[in-house]
N, C-alpha and C positions, 0 to 999 in steps of 0.2 A: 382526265388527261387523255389516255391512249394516241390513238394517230393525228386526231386533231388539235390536242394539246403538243403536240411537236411542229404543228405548222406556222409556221413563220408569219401567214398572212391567209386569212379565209376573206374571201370577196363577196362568195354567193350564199351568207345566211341572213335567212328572211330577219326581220329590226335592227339590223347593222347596216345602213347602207354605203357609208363608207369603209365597212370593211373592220376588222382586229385579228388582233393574233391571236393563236390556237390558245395559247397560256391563258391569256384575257379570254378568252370565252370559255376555257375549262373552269379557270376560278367562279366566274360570274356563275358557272351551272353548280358548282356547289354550296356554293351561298346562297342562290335559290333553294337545290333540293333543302340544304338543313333549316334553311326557315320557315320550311313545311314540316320539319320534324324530320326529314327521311336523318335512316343511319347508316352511313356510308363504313363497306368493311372491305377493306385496300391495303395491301393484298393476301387475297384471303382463299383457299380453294376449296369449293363444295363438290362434293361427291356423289350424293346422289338430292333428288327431292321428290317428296309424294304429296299427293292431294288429300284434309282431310278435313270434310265440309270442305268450308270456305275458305279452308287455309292451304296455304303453301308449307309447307315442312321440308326446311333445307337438312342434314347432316356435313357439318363441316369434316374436312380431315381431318384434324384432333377428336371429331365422336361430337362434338357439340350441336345441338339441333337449335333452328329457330325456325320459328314460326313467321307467319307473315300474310295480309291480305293479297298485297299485292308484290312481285318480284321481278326485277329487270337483273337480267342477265348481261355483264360485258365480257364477249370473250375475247377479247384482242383481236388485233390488228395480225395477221400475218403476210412477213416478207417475201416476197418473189428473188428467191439467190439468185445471183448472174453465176452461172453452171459453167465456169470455162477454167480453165490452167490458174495455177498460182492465186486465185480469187479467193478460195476461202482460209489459205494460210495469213490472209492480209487484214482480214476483220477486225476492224478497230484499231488498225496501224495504216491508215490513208484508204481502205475501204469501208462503208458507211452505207450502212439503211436507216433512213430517216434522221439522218446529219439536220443537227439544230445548232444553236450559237456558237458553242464550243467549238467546235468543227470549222466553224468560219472564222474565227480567231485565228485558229493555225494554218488558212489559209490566204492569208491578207495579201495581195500582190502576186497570188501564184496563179497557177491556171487550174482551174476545177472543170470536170467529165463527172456529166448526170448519165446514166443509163436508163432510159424511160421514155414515156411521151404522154402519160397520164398527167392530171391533175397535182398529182404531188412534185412530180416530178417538174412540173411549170414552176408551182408555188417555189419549189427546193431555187430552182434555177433564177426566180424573181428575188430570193434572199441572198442567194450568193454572190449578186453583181453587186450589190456593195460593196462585199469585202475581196471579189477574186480580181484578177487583170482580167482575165476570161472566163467566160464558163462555155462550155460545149457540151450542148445537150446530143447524144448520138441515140439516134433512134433507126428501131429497124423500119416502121413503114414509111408509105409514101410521103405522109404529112403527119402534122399532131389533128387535124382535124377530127379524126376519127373517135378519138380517143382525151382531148382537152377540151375544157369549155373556150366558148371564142373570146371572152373577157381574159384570158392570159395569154391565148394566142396574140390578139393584139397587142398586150403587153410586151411579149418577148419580141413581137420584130419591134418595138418601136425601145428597144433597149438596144444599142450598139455593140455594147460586151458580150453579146450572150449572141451562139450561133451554133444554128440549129442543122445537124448533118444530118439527114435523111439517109435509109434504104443503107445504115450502117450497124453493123454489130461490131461486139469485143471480141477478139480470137483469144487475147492470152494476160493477166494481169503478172506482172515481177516486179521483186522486189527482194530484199532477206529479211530484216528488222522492219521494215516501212515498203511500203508502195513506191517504187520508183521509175514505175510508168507502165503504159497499157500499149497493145497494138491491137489495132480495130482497120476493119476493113470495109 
């Protein structure tokens, strides 16, 4: 799962070439790993691991040790907070990191604000114009080129609902119970 099992639409992984969703490619990678045998422990947290010979020796936090020839580490995805007024009393009442389907449910017909200009931030913005009247991606630099691949770049001018303000930040997010609106400059 992690980040790319929350994204709406991945374009650029090698043997998909029309593309799927982060869910459909997270499942497909576990159904792979376990028909290798691998054993998926979700979620689970190790504390430390030492080398001995050939093995890897995890300790869980419970004290539980495993062994292992081989170990892939995930350590999550971490968010970039938007650091401004009123934004972090709003989390999960109309502000949103990594906003997936639900999210666009309860916004059907309303107008949606991405703060970004990354990748995700495209992908986010290509799934929400189904469900928003608008989406407005506010971005501080000059363009997304810096910073998105040009396969969404072209997506998003060639989407009409979705409109991209540049060289913009958020000054202040309010609200009391919910989000009820932003001012960016």
């Amino acid at each position: 799962g992690g980040q790319a099992g929350t994204s709406s639409r991945i374009e650029n992984y090698l043997g998909f070439p029309v593309g799927l969703s982060g869910s459909d490619l997270a499942r497909r990678a576990v159904a792979q790993a376990e028909r290798f045998g691998t054993e998926i422990l979700t979620p689970k947290e190790a504390v430390s691991v030492r080398i001995e010979d050939q093995y890897r020796i995890l300790t869980m936090s419970d004290g539980t040790e495993i062994s292992c020839h081989a170990l892939m580490i995930a350590t999550g995805v971490q968010y970039r907070y938007l650091d401004v007024p009123g934004c972090s009393d709003l989390i999960g009442a109309g502000v949103y990191y990594g906003a997936a389907m639900t999210e666009a449910l309860a916004v059907k017909d309303q107008d949606v604000y991405i703060v970004g200009a990354g990748n995700s931030a495209g992908q986010a913005a290509m799934f929400f114009m189904r469900h928003a009247a608008n989406v407005y991606m506010l971005v501080r630099g000059e363009s997304l080129a810096k910073t998105m691949s040009s396969y969404l770049i072209d997506q998003i001018a060639a989407t009409s609902n979705i409109h991209v303000l540049t060289q913009t930040e958020v000054k202040v997010v309010y609200g009391s119970e919910r989000l009820d609106g932003l001012t960016y400059v």
